[in-house]
VMD Tcl script that draws the C-alpha trace (Angstrom):
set ca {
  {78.56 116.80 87.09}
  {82.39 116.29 85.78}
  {84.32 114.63 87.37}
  {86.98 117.90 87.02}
  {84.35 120.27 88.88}
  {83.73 117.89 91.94}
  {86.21 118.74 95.10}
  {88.39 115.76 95.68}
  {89.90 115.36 98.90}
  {93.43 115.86 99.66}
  {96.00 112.80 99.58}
  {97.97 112.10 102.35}
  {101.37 110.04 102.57}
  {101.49 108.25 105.71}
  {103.83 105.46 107.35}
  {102.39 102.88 108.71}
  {103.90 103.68 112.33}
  {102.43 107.26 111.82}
  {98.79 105.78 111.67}
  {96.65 106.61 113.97}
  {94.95 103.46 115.97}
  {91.32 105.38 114.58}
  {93.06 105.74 111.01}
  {94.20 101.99 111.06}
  {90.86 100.99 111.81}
  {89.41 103.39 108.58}
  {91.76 102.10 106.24}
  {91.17 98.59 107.12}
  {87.53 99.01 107.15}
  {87.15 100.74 103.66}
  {89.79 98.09 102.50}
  {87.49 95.37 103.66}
  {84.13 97.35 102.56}
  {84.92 97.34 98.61}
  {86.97 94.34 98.26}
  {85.09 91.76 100.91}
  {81.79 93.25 100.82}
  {80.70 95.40 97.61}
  {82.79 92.51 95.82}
  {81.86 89.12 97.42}
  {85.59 88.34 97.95}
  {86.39 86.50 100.90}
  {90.73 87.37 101.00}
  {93.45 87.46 103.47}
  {94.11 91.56 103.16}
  {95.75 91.50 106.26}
  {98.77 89.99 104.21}
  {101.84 91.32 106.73}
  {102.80 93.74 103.78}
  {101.10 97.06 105.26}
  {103.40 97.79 108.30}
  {106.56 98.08 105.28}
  {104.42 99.85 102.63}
  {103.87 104.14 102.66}
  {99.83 104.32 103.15}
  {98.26 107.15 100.96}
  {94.65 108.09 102.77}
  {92.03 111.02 101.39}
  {89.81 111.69 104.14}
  {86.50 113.98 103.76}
  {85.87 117.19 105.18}
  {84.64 114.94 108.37}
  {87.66 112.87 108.79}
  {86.26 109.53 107.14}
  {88.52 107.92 104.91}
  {86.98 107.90 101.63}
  {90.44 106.71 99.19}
  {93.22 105.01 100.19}
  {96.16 102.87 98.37}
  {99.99 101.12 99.81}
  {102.93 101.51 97.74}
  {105.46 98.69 98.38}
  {109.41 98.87 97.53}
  {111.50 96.15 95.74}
  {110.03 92.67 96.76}
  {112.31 90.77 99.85}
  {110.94 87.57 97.92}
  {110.91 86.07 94.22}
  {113.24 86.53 90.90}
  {112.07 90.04 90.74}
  {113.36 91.27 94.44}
  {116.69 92.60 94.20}
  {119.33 94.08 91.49}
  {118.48 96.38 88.53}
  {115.76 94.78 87.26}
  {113.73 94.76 90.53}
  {110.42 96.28 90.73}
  {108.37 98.37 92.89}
  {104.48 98.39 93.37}
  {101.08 99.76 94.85}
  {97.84 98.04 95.62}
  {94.93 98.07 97.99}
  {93.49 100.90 95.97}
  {90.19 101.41 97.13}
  {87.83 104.50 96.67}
  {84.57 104.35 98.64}
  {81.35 104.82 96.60}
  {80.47 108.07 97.40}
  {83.67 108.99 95.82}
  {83.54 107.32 92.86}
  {83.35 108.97 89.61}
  {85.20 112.26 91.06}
  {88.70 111.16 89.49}
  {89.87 110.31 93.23}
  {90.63 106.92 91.85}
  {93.34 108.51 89.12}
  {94.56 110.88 91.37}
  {95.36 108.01 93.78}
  {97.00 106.23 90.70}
  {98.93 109.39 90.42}
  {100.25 109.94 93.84}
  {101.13 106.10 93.58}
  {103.98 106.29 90.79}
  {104.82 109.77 91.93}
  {105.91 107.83 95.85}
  {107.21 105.20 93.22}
  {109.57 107.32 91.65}
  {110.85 109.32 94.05}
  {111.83 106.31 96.36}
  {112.95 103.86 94.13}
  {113.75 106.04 91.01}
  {114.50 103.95 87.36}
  {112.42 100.79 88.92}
  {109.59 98.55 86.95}
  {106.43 99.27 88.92}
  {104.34 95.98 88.67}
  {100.77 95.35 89.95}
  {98.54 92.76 90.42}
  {95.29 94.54 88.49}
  {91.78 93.50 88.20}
  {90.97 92.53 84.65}
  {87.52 95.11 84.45}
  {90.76 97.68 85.31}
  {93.07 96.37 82.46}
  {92.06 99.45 80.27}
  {92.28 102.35 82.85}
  {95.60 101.14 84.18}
  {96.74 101.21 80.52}
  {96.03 105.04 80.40}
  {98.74 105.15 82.59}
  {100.92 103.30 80.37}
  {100.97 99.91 81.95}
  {101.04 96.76 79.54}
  {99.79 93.22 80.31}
  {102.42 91.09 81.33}
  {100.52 87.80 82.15}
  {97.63 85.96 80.76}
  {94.30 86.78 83.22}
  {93.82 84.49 86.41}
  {92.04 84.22 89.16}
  {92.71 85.55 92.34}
  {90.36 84.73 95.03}
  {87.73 84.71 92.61}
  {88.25 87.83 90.81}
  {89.65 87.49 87.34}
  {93.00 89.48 88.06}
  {96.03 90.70 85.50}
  {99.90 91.49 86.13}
  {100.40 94.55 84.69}
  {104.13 96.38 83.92}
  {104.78 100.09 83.99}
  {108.73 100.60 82.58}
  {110.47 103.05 83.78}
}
mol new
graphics top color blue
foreach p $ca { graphics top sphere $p radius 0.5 }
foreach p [lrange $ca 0 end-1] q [lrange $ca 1 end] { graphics top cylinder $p $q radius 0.2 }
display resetview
């Protein structure tokens, strides 16, 4: 079936204060499902960042989390964290599998830059991308901006979207 005739839940935006304890514990777990389990990643994802970041969630027609992804403002560390050249950023995109291949993925990618821009309009958005993801992120228009490395095990790549 194409991916444009399957029903795709909606996205949410949600603060992190406006989480539910239940919704916390979804995100979290899905989180921890694709990148710890389906991926054999052993990572710190409870990193400090998610209480700052706006939390974008697609739940089913049951309530279960199925997509989620954090978009982060201008970083309050490193050379790119403040002025005009500062950038902005999402991560902790993760689609469980029984959404996969229904374009939930994109539309998360979507909703991502779209937060992006209307918070922190004219910034860079940079992300930390899985290499095997190099290509679709490019359909998007982001362009390498590091040579691959590892992260955790995972052979990662910075990736720049200009804006």
């Amino acid at each position: 079936m194409p991916a444009s005739s399957i029903r795709r839940p909606p996205i949410r935006r949600v603060a992190f204060e406006a989480l539910s304890l239940t919704e916390l514990h979804d995100l979290l777990a899905l989180r921890s499902r694709v990148f710890v389990v389906e991926q054999s990643c052993p990572y710190p994802d409870i990193d400090g960042r998610d209480p700052g970041a706006l939390h974008l969630i697609a739940a089913d027609g049951a309530g279960a989390i199925v997509g989620c992804a954090r978009c982060l403002g201008p970083d309050r560390e490193g050379p790119d964290s403040e002025g005009p050249d500062a950038t902005v950023s999402f991560g902790r995109l993760a689609v469980d599998r029984s959404q996969r291949s229904t374009g939930l993925g994109r539309a998360l990618v979507v909703e991502s830059l779209a937060v992006l821009a209307e918070r922190w309009p004219g910034r860079d958005v940079l992300i930390g991308a899985q290499l095997y993801l190099e290509r679709f992120y490019g359909s998007f228009g982001f362009v390498p901006v590091t040579e691959p490395y590892d992260d955790f095990g995972i052979p990662h790549i910075d990736m720049r979207l200009r804006r």
